[in-house]
C-alpha positions in Angstrom: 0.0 0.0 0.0 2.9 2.4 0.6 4.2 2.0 -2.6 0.7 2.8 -4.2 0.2 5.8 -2.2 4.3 6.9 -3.6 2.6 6.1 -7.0 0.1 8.5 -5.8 2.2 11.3 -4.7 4.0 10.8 -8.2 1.1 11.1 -10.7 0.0 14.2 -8.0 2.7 16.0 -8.5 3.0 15.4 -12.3 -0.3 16.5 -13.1 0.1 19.5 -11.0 3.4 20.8 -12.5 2.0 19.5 -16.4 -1.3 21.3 -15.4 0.4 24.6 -15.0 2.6 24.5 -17.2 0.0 24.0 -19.6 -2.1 27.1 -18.2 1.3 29.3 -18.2 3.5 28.5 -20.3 1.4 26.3 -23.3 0.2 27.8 -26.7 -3.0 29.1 -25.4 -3.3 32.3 -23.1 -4.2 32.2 -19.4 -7.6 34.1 -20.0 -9.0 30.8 -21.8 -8.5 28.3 -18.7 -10.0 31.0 -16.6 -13.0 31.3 -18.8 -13.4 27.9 -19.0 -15.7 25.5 -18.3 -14.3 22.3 -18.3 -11.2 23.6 -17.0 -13.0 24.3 -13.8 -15.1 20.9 -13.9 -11.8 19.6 -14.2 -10.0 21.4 -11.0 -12.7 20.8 -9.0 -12.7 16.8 -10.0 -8.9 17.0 -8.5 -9.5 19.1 -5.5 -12.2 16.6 -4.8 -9.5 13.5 -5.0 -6.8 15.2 -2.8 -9.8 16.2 -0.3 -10.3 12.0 -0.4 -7.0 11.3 0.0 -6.3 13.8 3.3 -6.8 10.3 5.8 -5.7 8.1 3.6 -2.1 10.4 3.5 -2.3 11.1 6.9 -2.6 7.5 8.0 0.8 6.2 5.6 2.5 9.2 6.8 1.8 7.7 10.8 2.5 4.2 9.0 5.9 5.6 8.1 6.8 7.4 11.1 6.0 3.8 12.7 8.3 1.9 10.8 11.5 4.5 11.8 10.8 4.1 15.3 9.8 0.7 15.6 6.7 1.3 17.1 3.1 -0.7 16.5 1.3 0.2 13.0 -1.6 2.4 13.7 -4.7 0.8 13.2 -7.0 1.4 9.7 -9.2 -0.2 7.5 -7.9 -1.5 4.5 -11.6 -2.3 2.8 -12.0 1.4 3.8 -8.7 2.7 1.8 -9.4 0.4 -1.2 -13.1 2.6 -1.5 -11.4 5.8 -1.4 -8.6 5.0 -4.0 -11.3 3.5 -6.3 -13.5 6.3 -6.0 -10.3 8.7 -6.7 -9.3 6.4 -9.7 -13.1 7.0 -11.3 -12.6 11.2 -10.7 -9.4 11.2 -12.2 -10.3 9.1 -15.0 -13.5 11.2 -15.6 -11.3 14.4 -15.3 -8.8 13.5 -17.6 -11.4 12.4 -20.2 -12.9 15.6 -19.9 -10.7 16.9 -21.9 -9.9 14.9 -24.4 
């Protein structure tokens, strides 16, 4: 599960730098993200995923700190997990087909 939520973090932080770069620095001008639409459908699809993933990157990040100092795992669901990174895997699939 760790290395799913790194695989997380990755894609995260690809799609974030890719996504500006696009808005700044790609052949259109800022004014047309800002105007619209799907761009916005699209942001808010995103912002929804990292508000689902808060416990679950909370709870690896205690995992972690665990593992360093030897100490017990802290409990969490695992069948609770798996529903939040489907449901993330369905908004980010539905936001990047959004645009395409």
């Amino acid at each position: 599960m760790l290395a799913a939520d790194n695989a997380w973090g990755i894609a995260a932080a690809l799609w974030i730098v890719s996504g500006l770069g696009r808005v700044f620095f790609g052949g259109k001008e800022t004014g047309f993200y800002w105007r619209n639409g799907l761009f916005w459908t699209k942001l808010a699809l995103f912002g929804f995923v990292f508000v689902l993933e808060l416990a679950p990157m909370m709870t690896f990040i205690r995992v972690r700190a665990a593992r360093r100092g030897g100490t017990p795992l802290p409990d969490f669901s695992v069948a609770r997990y798996r529903r939040i990174n489907t449901a993330e895997a369905v908004l980010v699939n539905r936001a990047s087909a959004r645009t395409r």
